[in-house]
DRENKELO-71624 format. One line per 10 residues: number of its first residue (from 1); their letters; for each residue x, y, z of C-alpha. Coordinates in pm, whole numbers, plus 50000, padded with zeros to 5 digits. Layout:
N
NUM	a	X Y Z; ...
END
This chain:
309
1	xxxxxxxxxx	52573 76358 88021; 52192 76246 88028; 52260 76169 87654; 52488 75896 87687; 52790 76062 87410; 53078 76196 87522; 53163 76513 87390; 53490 76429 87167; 53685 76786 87148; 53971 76861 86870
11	xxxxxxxxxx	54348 76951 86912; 54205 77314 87027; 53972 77177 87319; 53634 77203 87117; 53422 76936 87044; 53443 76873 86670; 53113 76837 86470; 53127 76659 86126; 52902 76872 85880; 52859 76670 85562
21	xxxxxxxxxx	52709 76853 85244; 52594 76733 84898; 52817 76998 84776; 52917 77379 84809; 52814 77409 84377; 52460 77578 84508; 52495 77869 84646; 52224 77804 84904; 52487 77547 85090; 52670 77842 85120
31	xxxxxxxxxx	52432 78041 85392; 52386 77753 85543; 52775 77664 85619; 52784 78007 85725; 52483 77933 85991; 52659 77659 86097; 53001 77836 86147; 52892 78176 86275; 52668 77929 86542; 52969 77675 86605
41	xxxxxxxxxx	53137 77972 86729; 52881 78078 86997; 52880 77793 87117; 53244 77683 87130; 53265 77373 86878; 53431 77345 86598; 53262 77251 86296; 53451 77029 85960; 53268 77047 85651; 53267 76742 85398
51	xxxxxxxxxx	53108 76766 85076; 52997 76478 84884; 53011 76627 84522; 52675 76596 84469; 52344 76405 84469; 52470 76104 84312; 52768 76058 84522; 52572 75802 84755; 52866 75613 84819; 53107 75907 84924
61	xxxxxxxxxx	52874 76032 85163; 52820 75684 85260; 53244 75701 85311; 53247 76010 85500; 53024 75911 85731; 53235 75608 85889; 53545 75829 85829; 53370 76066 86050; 53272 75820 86310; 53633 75648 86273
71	xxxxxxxxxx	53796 76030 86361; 53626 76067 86721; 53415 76372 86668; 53161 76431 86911; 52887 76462 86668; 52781 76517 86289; 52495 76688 86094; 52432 76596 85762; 52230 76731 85470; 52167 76391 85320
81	xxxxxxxxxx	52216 76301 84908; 51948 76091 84906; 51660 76017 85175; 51598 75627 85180; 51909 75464 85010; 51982 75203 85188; 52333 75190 85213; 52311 75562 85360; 52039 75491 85601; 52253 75133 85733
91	xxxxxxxxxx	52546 75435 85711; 52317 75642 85974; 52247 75359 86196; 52566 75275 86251; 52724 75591 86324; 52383 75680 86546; 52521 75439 86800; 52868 75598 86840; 52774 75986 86829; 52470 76190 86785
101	xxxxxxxxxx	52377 76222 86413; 52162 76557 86343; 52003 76584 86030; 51941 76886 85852; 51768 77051 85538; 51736 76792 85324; 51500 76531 85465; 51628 76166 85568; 51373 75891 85650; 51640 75735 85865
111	xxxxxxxxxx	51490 75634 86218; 51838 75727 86387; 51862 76051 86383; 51888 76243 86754; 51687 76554 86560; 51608 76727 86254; 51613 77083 86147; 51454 77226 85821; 51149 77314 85660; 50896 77108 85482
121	xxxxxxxxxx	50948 77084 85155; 50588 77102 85033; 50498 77400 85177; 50758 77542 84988; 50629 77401 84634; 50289 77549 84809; 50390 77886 84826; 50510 77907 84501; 50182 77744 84407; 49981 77958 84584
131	xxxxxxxxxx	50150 78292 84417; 50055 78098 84086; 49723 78025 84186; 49665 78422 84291; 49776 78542 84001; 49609 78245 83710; 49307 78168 83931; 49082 77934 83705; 48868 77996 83486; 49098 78263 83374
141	xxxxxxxxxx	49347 78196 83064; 49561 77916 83044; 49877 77971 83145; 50168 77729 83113; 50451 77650 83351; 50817 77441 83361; 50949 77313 83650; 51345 77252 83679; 51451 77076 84008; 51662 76819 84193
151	xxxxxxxxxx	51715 76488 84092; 51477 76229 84187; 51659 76071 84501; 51708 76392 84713; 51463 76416 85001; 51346 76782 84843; 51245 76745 84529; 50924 76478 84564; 50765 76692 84882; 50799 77020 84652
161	xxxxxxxxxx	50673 76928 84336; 50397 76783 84534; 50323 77086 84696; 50332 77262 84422; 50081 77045 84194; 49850 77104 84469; 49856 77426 84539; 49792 77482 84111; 49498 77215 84134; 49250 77535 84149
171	xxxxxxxxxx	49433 77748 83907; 49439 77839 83541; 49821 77739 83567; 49945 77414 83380; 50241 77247 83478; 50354 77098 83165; 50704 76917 83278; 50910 76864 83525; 51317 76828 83451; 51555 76692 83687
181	xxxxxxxxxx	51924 76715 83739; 52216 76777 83981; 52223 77138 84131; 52499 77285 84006; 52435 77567 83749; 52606 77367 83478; 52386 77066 83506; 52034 77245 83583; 52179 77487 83283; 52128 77164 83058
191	xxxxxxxxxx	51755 77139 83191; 51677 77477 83117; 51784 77476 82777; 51604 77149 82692; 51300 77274 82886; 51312 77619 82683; 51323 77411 82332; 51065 77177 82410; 50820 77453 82583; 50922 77804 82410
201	xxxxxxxxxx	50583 77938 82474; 50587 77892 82804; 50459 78132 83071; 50669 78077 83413; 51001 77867 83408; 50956 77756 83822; 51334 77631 83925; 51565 77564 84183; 51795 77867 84265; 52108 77701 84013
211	xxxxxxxxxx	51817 77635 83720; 51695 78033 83800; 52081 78130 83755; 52076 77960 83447; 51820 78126 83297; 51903 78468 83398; 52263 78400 83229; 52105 78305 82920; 51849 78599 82907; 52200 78798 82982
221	xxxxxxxxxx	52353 78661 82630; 52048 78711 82462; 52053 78346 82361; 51651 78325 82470; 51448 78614 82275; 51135 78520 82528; 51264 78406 82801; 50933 78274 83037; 50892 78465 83381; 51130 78318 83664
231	xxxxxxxxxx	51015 78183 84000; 51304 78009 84205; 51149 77750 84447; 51452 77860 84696; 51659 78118 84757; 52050 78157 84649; 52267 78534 84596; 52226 78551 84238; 51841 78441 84254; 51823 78750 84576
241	xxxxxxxxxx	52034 78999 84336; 51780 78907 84038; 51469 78928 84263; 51589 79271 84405; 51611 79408 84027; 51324 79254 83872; 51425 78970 83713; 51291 78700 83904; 50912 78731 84012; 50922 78540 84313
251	xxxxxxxxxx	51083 78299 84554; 51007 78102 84874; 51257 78191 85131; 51336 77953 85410; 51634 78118 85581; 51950 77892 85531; 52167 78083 85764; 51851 78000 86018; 51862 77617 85987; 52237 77600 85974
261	xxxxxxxxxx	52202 77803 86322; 51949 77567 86445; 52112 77264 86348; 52460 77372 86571; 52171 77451 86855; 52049 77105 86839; 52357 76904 86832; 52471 77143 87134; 52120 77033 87329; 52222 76684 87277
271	xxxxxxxxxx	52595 76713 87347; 52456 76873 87687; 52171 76583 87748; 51844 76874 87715; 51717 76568 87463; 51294 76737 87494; 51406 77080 87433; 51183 77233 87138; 51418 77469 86926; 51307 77791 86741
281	xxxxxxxxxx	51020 77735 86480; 51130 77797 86113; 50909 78021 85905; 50848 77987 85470; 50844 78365 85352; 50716 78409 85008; 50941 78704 84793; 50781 78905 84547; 51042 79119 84359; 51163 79439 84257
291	xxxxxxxxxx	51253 79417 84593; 51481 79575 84812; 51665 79320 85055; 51560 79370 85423; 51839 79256 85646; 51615 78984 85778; 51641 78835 85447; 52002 78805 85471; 52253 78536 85337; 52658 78440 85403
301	xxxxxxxxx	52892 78770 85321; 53018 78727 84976; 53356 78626 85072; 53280 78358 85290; 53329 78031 85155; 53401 77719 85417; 53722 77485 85386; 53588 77181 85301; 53681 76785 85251
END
């Protein structure tokens, strides 16, 4: 192989590919697993998932990492927890020179890495933005927005909110705060709740797809009497389900299943030594709901969940 790494296979003769996670608690993870699997099988490898537990959990993904080296696999992707900790990015070097590391969705600065698949992250907070902006231009009423998100250290959450202040810059739309927090529904639930208190006349709650599950439970209780509009800044099954019946407004959708797809394609190039090959471009769709799902909008079946570490 032109690539220099030997193609490790497991006990069934394919090459095993670590696929390390920040966690399966967002739904979004989920479409992407499914990418990867549905893709690993095309292409005869054999992919083992290993979630970290979440964005804090530096050190575990840290752990997996040289447990994944240690095990012989012939390569690993990995949606990073954080995207310049230093412990991770030594973490990355180190495995970099035993088997190809792939990175994917969430971005790493890590110099290591044999490729990279996912979107960029402002353009996403853009096209929210820019469905803001449409709507509020300035000069019109002042409108008022919340933004729920990530925590600070994932590679996501900085590029989005910056494309998304941008994108308002011309707009009659002001973002008043920003609340951060692990992305499972419980935790993002907790920034909703404060955000709602603090802002109640707000216009547009903006969220990531666990804080936009959040809200739509509480609007379901009737625990909020005004609850603002909703506007996920990605895309999960409950956020599709409440975009299809009207109760979110919009989302930017960046096709999960796509980039877990992608990222299988990559790590095969490399396993194979086709190092220059360009893979297949990766397109941010704006979603304005009611809407009725196209199958090109499509996420993982609703009983698939991966077995995990």
């Amino acid at each position: 192989m032109g690539s220099g790494f030997s193609a490790a296979a497991d006990a069934g003769g394919e090459p095993e590919v670590c696929v390390l996670v920040p966690h399966f608690k967002d739904e979004y993870w989920l479409s992407v697993a499914y990418g990867v699997s549905t893709e690993a099988e095309t292409l005869g490898l054999s992919p083992r998932f290993l979630e970290a537990g979440g964005y804090r959990a530096v050190r575990r993904q840290t752990e997996q990492i040289a447990a994944c080296t240690a095990s012989g696999a012939a390569a690993m992707v990995i949606g990073v927890v954080s995207s310049d900790d230093p412990e991770l990015l030594q973490a990355i070097s180190d495995a970099a020179r035993v088997i190809p590391v792939v990175g994917f969705v969430n971005e790493s600065r890590s110099t290591a890495l044999a490729g990279f698949v996912g979107v960029d992250w402002r353009v996403m907070g853009s096209r929210i933005g820019d469905y803001l902006a449409r709507r509020h231009p300035k000069g019109q009423p002042p409108v008022t927005a919340v933004l729920i998100t990530g925590p600070e250290q994932a590679g996501w959450t900085a590029p989005l909110e910056t494309g998304l202040r941008r994108s308002l810059e011309n707009s009659a739309v002001r973002l008043a705060a920003v609340y951060h927090a692990d992305t499972s529904v419980r935790e993002q639930l907790g920034e909703v709740e404060v955000a709602l208190s603090q802002f109640a006349d707000a216009d547009y709650l903006i969220g990531s797809a666990p804080a936009i599950e959040a809200a739509m439970g509480l609007a379901a209780t009737g625990a909020v009497a005004d609850m603002p509009a909703l506007v996920a800044t990605y895309v999960s099954h409950s956020v599709l389900r409440g975009l299809t019946s009207g109760k979110v407004r919009a989302l930017a959708f960046d096709d999960p299943i796509a980039q877990g797809r992608l990222a299988m394609q990559r790590v095969d190039d490399v396993l194979a030594g086709r190092l220059g090959e360009e893979g297949e471009a990766l397109t941010i769709e704006l979603l304005t709901g009611p809407f009725d799902t196209p199958q090109n909008f499509r996420l993982s079946p609703p009983e698939y969940f991966p077995a995990s570490e």
